[in-house]
KEKOLZA-298357 format. One line per 4 residues: number of its first residue (from 0); their letters; for each residue x, y, z of N, C-alpha, C, CB. Coordinates in steps of 0.1 Angstrom, whole numbers, plus 5000, padded with zeros to 4 digits. Glycine has a CB too. Example, Ala and Ser with C-alpha at 12.3 -4.5 7.8 and 13.67 -1.06 7.14 Angstrom:
2
0) AS) 5132:4943:5078:5123:4955:5078:5132:4967:5078:5113:4955:5090; 5128:4978:5071:5137:4989:5071:5129:5000:5079:5141:4994:5057
***
This chain:
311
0) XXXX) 1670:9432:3280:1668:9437:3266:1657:9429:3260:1681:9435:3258; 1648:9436:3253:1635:9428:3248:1634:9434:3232:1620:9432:3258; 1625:9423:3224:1628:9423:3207:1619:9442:3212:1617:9405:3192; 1613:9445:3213:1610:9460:3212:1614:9469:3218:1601:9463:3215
4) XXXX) 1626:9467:3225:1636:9478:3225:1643:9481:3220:1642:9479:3230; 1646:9465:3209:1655:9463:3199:1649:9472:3185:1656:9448:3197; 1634:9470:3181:1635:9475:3174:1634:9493:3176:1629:9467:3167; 1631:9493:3186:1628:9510:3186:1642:9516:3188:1618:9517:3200
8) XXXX) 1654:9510:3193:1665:9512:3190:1671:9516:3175:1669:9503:3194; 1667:9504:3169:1672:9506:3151:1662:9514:3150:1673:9492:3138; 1648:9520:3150:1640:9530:3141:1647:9537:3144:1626:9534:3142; 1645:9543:3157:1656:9557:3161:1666:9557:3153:1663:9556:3177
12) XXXX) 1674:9549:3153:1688:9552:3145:1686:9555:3134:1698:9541:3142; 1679:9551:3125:1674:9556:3110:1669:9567:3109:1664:9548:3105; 1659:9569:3119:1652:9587:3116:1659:9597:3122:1636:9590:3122; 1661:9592:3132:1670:9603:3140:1663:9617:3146:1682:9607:3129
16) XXXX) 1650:9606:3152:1639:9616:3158:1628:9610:3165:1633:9625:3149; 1627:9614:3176:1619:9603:3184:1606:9606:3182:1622:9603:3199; 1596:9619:3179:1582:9619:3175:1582:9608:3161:1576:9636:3171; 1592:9613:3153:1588:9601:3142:1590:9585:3141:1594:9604:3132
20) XXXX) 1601:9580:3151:1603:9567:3154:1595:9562:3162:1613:9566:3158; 1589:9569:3171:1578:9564:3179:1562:9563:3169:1578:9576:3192; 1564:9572:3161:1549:9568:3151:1552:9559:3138:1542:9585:3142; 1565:9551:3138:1566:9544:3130:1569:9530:3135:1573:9548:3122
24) XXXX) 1565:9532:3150:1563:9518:3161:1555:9516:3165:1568:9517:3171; 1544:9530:3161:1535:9529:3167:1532:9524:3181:1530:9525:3160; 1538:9538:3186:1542:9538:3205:1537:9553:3210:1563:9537:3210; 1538:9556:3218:1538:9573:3223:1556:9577:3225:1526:9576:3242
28) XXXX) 1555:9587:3222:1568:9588:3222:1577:9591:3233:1569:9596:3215; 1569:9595:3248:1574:9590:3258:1577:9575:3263:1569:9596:3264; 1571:9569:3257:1572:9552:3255:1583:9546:3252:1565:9546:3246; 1589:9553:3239:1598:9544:3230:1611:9554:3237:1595:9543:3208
32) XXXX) 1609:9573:3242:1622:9574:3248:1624:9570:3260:1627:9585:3247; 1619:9569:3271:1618:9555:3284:1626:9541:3283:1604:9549:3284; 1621:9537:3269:1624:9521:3267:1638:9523:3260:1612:9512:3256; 1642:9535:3253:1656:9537:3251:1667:9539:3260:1657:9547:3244
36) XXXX) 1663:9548:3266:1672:9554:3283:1675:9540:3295:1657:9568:3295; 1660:9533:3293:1655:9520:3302:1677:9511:3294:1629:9509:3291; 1673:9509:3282:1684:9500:3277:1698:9509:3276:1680:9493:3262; 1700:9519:3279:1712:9526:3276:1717:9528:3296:1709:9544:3265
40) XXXX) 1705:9527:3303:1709:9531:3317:1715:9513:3320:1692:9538:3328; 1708:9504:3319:1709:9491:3322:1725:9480:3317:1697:9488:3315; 1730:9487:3303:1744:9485:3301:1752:9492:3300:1746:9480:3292; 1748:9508:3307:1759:9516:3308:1764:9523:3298:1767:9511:3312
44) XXXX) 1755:9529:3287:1764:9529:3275:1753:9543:3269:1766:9511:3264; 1756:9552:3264:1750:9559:3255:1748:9559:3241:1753:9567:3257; 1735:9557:3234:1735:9553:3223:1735:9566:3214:1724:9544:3222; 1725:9577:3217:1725:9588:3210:1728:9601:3219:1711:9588:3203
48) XXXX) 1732:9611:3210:1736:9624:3214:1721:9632:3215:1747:9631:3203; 1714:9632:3221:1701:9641:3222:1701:9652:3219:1695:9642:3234; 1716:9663:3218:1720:9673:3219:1721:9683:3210:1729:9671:3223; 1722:9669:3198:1722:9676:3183:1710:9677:3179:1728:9669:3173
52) XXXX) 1709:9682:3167:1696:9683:3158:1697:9680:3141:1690:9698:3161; 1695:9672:3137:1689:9653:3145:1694:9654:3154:1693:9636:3138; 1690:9643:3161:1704:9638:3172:1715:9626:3164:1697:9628:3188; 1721:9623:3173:1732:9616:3164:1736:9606:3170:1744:9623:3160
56) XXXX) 1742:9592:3166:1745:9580:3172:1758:9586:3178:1747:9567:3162; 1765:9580:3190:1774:9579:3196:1784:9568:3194:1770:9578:3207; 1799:9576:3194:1802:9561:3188:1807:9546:3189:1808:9563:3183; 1800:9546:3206:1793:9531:3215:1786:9535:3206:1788:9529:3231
60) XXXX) 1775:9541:3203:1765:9535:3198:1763:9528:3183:1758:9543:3200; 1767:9530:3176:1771:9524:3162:1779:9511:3159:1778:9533:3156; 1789:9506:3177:1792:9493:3171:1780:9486:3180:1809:9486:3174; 1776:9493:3191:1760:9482:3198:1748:9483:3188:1751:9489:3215
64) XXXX) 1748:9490:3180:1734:9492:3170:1737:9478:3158:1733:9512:3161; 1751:9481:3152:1755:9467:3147:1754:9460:3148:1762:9462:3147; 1756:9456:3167:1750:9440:3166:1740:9441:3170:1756:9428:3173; 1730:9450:3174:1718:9447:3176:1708:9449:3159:1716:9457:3188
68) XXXX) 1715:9453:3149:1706:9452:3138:1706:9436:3133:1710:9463:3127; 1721:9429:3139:1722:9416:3133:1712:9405:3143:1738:9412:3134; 1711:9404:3156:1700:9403:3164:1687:9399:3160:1698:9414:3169; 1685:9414:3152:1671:9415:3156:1668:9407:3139:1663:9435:3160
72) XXXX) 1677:9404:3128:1678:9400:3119:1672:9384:3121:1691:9404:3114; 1680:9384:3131:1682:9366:3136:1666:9365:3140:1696:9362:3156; 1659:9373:3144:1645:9374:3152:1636:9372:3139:1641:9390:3163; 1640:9380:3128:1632:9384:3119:1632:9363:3110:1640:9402:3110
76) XXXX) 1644:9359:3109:1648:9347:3101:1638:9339:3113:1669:9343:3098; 1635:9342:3123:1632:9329:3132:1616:9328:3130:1636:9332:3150; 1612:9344:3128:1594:9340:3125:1597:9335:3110:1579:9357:3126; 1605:9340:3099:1599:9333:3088:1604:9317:3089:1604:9340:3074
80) XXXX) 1612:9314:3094:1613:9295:3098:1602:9288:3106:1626:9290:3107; 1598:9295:3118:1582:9295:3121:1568:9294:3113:1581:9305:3127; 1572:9304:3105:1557:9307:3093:1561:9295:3080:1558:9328:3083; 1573:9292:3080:1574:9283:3070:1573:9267:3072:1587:9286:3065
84) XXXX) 1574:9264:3084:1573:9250:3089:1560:9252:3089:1580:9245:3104; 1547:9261:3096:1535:9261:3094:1531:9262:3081:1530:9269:3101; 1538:9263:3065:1534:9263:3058:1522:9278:3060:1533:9251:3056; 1525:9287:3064:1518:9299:3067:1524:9313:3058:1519:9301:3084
88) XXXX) 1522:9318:3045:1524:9324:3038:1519:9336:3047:1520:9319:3027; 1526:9351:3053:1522:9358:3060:1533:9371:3059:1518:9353:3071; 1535:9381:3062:1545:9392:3062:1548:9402:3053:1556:9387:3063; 1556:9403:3053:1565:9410:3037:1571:9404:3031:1575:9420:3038
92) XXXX) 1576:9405:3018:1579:9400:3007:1590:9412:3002:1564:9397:2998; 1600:9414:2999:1605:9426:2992:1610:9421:2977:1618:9433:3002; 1608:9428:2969:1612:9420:2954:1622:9431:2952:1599:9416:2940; 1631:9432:2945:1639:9444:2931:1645:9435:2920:1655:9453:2938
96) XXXX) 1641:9446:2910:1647:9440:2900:1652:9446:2891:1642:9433:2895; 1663:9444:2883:1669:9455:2875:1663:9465:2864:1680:9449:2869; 1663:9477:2863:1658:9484:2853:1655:9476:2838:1669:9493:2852; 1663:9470:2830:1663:9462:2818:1651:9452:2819:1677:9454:2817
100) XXXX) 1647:9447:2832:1642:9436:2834:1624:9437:2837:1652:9430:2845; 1627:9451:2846:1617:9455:2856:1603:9458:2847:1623:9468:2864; 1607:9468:2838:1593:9474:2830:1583:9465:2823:1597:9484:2819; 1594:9449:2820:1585:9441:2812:1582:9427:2820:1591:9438:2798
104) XXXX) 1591:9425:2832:1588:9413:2839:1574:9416:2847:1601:9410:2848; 1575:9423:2856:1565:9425:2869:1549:9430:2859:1575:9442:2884; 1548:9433:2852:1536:9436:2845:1525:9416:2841:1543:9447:2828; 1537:9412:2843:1534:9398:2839:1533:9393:2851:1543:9392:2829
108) XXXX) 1536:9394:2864:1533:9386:2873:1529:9389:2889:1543:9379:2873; 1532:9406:2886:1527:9409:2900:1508:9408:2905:1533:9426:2903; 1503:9407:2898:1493:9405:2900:1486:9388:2899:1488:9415:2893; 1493:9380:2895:1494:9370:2899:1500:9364:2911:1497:9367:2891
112) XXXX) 1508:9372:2916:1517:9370:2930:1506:9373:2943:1531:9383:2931; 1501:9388:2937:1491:9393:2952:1478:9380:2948:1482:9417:2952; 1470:9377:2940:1460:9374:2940:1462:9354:2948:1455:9377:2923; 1477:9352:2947:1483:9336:2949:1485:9339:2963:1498:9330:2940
116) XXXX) 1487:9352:2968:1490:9353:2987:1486:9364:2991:1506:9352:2993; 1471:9365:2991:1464:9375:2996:1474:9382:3008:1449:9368:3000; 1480:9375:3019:1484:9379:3031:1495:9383:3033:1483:9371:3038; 1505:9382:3020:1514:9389:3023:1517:9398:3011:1523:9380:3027
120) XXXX) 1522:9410:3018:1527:9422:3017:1538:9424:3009:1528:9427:3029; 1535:9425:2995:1548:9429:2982:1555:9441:2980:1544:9429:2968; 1565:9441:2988:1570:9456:2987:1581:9456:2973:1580:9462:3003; 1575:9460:2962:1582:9460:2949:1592:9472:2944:1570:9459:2939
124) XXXX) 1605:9472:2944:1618:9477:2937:1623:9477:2925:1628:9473:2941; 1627:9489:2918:1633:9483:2903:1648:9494:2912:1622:9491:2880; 1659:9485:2909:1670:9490:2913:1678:9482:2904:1673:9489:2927; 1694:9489:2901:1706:9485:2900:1711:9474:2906:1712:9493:2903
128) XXXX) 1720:9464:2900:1725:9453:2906:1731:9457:2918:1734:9446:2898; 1739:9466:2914:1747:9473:2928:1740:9474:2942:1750:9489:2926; 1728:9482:2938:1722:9484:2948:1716:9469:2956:1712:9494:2944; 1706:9466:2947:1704:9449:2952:1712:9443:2960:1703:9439:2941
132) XXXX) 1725:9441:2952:1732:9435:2964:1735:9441:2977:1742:9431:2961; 1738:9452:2979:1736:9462:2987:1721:9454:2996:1735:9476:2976; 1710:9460:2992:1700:9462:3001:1698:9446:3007:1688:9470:2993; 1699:9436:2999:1698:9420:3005:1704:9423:3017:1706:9406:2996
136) XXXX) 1722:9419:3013:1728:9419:3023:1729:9426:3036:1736:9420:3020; 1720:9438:3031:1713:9443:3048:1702:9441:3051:1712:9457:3052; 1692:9435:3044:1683:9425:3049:1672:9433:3046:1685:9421:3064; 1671:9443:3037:1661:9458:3034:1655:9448:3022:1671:9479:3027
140) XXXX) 1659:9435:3018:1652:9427:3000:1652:9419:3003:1657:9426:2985; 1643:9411:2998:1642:9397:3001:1648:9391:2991:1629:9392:3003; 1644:9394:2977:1646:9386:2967:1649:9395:2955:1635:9377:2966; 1661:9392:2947:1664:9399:2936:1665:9392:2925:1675:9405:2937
144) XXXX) 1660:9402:2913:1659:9396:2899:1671:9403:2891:1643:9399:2891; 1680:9395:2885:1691:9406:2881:1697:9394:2868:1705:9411:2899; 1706:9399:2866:1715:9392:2853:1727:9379:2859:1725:9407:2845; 1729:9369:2856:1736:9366:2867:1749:9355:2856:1724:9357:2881
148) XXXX) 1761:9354:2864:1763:9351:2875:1772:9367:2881:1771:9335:2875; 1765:9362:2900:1772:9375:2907:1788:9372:2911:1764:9379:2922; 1782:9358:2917:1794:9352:2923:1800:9357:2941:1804:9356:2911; 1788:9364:2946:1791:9368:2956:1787:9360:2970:1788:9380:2955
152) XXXX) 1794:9358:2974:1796:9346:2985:1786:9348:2994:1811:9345:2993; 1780:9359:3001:1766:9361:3009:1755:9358:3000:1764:9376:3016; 1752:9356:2989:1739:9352:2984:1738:9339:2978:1733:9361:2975; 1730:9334:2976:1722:9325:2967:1717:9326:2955:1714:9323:2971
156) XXXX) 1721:9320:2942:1718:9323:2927:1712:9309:2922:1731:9328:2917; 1698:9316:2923:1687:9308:2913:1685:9312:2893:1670:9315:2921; 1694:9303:2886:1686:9308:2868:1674:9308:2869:1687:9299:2856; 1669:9317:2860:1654:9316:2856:1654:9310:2840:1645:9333:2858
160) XXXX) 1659:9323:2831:1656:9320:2817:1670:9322:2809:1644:9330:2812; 1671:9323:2797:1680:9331:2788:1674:9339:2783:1687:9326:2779; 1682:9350:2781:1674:9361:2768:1684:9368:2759:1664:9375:2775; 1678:9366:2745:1687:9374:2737:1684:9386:2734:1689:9369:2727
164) XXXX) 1694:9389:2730:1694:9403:2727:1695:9410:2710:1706:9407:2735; 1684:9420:2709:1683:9418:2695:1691:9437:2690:1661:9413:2690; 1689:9437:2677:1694:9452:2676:1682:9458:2673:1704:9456:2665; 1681:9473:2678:1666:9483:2672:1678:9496:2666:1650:9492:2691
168) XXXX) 1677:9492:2653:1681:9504:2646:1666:9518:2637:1693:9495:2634; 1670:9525:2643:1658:9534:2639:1665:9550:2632:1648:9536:2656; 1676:9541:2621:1681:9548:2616:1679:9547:2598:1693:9547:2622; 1673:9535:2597:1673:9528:2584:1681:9526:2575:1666:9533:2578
172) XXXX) 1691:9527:2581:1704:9521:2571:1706:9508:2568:1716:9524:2576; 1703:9501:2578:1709:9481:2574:1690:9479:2566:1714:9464:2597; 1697:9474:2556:1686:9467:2548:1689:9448:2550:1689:9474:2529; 1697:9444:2553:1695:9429:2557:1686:9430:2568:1708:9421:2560
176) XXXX) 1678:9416:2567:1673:9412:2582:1680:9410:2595:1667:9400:2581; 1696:9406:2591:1700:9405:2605:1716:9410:2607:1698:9389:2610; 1718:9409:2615:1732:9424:2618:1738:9412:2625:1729:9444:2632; 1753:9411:2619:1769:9407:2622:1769:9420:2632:1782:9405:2608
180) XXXX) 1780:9417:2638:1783:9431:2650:1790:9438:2641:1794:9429:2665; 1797:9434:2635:1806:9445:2624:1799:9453:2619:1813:9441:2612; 1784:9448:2620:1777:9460:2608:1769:9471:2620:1761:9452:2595; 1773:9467:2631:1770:9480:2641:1774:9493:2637:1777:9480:2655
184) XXXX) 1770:9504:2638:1772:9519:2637:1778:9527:2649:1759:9526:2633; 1787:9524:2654:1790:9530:2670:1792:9540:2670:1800:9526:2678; 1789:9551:2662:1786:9566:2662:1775:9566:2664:1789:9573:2651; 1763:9560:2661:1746:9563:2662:1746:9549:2676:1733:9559:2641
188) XXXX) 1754:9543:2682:1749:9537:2697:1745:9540:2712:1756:9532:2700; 1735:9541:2717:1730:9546:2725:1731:9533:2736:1717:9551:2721; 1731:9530:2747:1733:9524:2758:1730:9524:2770:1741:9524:2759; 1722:9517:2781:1723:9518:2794:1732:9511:2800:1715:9515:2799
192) XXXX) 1739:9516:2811:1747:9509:2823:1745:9495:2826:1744:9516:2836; 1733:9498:2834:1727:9482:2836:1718:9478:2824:1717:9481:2852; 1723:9461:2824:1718:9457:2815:1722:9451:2804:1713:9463:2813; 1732:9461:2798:1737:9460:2789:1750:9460:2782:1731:9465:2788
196) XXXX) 1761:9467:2791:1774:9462:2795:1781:9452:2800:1776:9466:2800; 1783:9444:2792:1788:9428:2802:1800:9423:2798:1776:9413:2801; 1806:9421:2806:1820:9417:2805:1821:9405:2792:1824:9411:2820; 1830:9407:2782:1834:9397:2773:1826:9400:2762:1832:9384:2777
200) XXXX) 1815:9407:2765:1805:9410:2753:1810:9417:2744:1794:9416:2756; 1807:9422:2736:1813:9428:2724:1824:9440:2730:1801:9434:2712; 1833:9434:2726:1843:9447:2734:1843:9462:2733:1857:9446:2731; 1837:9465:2723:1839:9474:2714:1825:9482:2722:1839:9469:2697
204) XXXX) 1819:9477:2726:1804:9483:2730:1807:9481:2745:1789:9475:2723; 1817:9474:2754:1819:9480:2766:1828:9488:2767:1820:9473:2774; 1838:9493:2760:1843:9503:2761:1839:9522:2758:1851:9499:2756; 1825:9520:2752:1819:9528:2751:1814:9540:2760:1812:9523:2748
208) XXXX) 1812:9556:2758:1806:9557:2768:1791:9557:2769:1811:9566:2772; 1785:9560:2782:1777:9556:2782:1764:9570:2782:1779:9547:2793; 1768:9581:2778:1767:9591:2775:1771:9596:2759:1775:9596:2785; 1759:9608:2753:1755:9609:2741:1757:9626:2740:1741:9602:2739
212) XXXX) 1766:9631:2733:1758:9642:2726:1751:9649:2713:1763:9648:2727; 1749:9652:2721:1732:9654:2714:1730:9674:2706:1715:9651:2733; 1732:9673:2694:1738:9687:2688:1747:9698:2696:1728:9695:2683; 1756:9687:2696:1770:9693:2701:1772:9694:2712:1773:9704:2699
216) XXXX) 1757:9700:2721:1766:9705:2737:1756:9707:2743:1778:9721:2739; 1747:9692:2741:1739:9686:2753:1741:9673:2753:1724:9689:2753; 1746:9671:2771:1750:9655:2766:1738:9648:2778:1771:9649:2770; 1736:9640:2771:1723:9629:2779:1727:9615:2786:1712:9624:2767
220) XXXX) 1720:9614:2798:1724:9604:2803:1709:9595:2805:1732:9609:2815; 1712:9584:2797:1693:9577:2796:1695:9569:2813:1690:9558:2776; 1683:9575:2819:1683:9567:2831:1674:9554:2832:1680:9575:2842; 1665:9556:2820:1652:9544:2819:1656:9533:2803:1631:9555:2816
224) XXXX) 1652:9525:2802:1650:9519:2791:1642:9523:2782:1647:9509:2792; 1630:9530:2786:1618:9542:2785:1625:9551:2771:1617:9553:2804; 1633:9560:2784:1635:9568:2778:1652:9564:2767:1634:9580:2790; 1657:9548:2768:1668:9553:2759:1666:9546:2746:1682:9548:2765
228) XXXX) 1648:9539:2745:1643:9542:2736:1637:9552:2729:1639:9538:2737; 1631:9561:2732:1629:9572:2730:1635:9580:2718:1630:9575:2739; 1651:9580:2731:1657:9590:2725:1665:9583:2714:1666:9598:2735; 1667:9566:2712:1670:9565:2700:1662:9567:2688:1674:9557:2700
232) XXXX) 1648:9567:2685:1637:9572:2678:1641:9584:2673:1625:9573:2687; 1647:9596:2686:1642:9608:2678:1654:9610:2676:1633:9619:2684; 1671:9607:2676:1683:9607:2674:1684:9599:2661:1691:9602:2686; 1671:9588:2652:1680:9577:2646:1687:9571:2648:1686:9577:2640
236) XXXX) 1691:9567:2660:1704:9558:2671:1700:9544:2668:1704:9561:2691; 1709:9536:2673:1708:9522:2673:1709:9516:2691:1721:9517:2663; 1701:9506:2692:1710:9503:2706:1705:9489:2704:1705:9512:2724; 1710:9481:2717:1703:9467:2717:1697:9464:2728:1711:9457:2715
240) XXXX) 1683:9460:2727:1671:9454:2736:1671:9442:2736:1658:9457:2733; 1669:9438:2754:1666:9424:2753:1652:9419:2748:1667:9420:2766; 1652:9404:2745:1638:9404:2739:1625:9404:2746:1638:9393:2732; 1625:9404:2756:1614:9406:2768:1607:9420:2762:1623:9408:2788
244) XXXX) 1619:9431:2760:1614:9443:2754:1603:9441:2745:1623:9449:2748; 1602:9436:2741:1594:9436:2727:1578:9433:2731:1600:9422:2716; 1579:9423:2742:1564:9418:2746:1550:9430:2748:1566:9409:2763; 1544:9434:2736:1530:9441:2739:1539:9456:2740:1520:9435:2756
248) XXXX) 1549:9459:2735:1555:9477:2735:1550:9484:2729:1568:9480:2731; 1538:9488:2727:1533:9498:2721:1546:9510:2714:1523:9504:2733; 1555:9513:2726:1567:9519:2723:1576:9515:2712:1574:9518:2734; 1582:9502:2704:1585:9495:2697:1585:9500:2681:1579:9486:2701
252) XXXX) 1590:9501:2674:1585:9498:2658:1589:9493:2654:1586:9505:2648; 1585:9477:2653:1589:9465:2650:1598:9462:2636:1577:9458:2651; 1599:9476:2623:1604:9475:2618:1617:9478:2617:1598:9476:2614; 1620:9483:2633:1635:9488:2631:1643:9471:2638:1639:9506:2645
256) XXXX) 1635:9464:2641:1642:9455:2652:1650:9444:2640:1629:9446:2664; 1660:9442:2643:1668:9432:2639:1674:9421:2646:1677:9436:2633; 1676:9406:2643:1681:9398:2646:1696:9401:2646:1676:9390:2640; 1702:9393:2655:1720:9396:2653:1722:9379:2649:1732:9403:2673
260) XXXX) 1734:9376:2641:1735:9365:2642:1746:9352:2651:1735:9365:2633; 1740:9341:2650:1748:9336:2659:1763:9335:2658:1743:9327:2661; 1767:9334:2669:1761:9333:2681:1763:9345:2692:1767:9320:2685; 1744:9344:2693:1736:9353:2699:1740:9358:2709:1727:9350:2701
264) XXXX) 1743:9372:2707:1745:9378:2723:1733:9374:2733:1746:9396:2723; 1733:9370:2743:1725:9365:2755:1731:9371:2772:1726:9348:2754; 1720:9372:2774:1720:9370:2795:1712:9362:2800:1713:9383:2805; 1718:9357:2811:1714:9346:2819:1703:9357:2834:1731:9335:2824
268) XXXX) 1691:9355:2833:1682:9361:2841:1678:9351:2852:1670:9366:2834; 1683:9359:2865:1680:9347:2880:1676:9355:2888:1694:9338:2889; 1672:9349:2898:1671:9352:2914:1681:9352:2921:1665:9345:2920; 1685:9359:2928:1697:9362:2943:1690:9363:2955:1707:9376:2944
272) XXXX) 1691:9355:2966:1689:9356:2980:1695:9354:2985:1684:9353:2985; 1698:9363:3001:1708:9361:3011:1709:9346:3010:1706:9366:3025; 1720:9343:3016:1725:9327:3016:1712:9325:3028:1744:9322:3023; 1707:9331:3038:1702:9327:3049:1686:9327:3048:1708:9335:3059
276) XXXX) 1683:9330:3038:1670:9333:3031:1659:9321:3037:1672:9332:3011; 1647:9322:3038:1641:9307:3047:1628:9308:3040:1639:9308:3067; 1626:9313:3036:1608:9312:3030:1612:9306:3016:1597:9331:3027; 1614:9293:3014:1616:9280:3001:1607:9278:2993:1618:9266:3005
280) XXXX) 1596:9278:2999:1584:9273:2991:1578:9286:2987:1574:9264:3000; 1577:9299:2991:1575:9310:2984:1583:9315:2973:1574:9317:2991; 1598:9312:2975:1607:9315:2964:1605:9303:2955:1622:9317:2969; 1600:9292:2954:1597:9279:2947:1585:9286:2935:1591:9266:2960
284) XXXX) 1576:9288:2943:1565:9298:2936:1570:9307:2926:1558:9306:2947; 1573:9314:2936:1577:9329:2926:1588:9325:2912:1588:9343:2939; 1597:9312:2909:1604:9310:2902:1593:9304:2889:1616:9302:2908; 1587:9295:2896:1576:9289:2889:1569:9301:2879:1565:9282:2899
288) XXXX) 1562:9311:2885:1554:9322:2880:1562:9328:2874:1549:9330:2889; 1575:9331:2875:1583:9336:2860:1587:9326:2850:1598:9343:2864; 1588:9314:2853:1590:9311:2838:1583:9312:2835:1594:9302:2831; 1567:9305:2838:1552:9306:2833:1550:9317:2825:1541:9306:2844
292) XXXX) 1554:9324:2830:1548:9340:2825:1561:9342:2813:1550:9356:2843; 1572:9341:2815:1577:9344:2801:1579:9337:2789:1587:9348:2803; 1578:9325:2792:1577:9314:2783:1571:9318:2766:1568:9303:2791; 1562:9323:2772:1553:9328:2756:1562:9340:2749:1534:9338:2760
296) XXXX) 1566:9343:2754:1578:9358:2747:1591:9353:2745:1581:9372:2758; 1596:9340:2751:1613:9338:2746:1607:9328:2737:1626:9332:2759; 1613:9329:2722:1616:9321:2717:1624:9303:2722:1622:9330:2711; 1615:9295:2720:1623:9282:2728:1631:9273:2715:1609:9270:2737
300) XXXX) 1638:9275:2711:1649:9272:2694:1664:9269:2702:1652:9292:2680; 1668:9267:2691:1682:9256:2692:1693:9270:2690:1684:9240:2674; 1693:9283:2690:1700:9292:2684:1712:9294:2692:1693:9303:2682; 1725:9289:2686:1736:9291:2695:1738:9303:2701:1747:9289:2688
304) XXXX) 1738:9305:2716:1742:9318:2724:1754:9318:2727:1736:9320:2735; 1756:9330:2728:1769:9335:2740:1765:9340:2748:1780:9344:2738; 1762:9334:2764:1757:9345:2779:1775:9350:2784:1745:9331:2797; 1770:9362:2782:1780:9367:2791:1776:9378:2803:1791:9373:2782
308) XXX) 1789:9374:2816:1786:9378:2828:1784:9387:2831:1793:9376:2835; 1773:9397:2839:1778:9408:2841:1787:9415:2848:1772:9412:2841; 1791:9431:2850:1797:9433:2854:1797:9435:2869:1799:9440:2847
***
């Protein structure tokens, strides 16, 4: 068994077609089905049904693909402990980061990232916490930016910053500068999923739903921050933005934004990596380059918070 049987094994499994797993191994495709047959004749075992269309794993084959995706994992952790003892910055890089976070963080540092490691390759994600953890733990991310604490025993949790959270009412009703929660309007509240739901937080606004209708009998589901600004603009709705939002938003009308008082709803913004994660000194970097970069936009004051967990 050799690391390129291994991996033309797992491509196969994924596409579930050998002209295309072979051009994404860049092999001929009598090559990579040879080197398949070569490892299924040799332990006796059939991995795929040829028969179907796709073809389909066998179900030997799904607990041997198992451990051979963990394997070739072990191969993949061994060049980056290799590249990292050489102090050799080289490969892929996978980042995600949550919606709330994504539209205003990475504008601020991805181009400081490629220009700091010409050589390696940033494959950039805006995903759901869910998913993140998800895609780490199968080894598809390197590094996640999310709300934290997760608390989940396969990763690693790096803090970055705090951020509060402010109100955008674009309804014009509160004439004070700053909103007690009582003076929320939870008829005119608009909400995302991620982000903004967090356990302990105002109860009243996680029991909400997360869904609006909109003259009577259209109901909307905001999938962007984008757009669940937007739609509070053209509804008069209220919702609450973290303050990162605010940095350079053309989108914004700074007169709807209000302070809440303390003590300040807040999130705690970190990094997650598999526990087994090995590139230190690049994740050392990359922590560096986010505070740097947001420092100028968080307020640095004494204002009592409340971070609460998410969900």
């Amino acid at each position: 068994m050799t690391r390129s049987q291994i991996e033309y094994i797992l491509t196969l499994a994924k596409l579930k077609n050998f002209g295309k797993a072979a051009k994404a191994c860049f092999v001929t495709q009598s090559t990579l089905s040879a080197m398949v047959a070569k490892f299924e004749q040799e332990n006796g075992v059939v991995l795929f049904n040829r028969k179907t269309r796709p073809i389909s794993i066998t179900v030997q084959g799904e607990k041997i693909i198992k451990s051979l995706s963990s394997i070739y994992r072990e191969f993949q952790l061994l060049d980056e402990m290799i590249n990292e003892i050489k102090r050799y910055e080289i490969g892929n890089l996978s980042i995600a980061c949550i919606p709330t976070v994504a539209p205003y963080l990475y504008p601020l540092i991805l181009n400081k990232l490629s220009n700091a490691y010409p050589r390696v390759n940033f494959i950039i994600h805006e995903l759901t916490t869910e998913n993140i953890v998800e895609e780490i733990i199968a080894g598809n991310v390197d590094i996640g930016i999310v709300a934290l604490p997760l608390d989940n025993k396969e990763l690693i949790e790096y803090p970055l910053y705090e951020e509060e959270f402010l109100i955008y009412d674009c309804g014009n009703k509160m004439k004070a500068s700053q909103y007690k929660v009582s003076d929320i309007d939870f008829e005119r509240l608009w909400l995302m999923e991620e982000g903004h739901c967090m356990r302990n937080q105002i109860r009243k606004i996680c029991e909400l739903r997360h869904q609006k209708k909109i003259n009577g009998n259209l109901t909307y589901n905001c999938g962007t921050i984008f757009t669940l600004i937007e739609m509070v603009k053209m509804n008069q709705g209220i919702t609450l933005l973290p303050r990162l939002a605010l940095a350079h938003n053309i989108q914004i009308d700074e007169a709807c934004i209000y302070n809440l008082l303390e003590p300040v709803p807040s999130r705690s913004i970190g990094i997650v990596t598999h526990k087994n994660y090995i590139k230190k000194r690049l994740l050392s970097n990359l922590m560096t380059t986010i505070n740097e970069a947001v420092s100028n936009y968080l307020p640095n004051d004494k204002k009592e918070k409340s971070i609460f967990n998410p969900f």
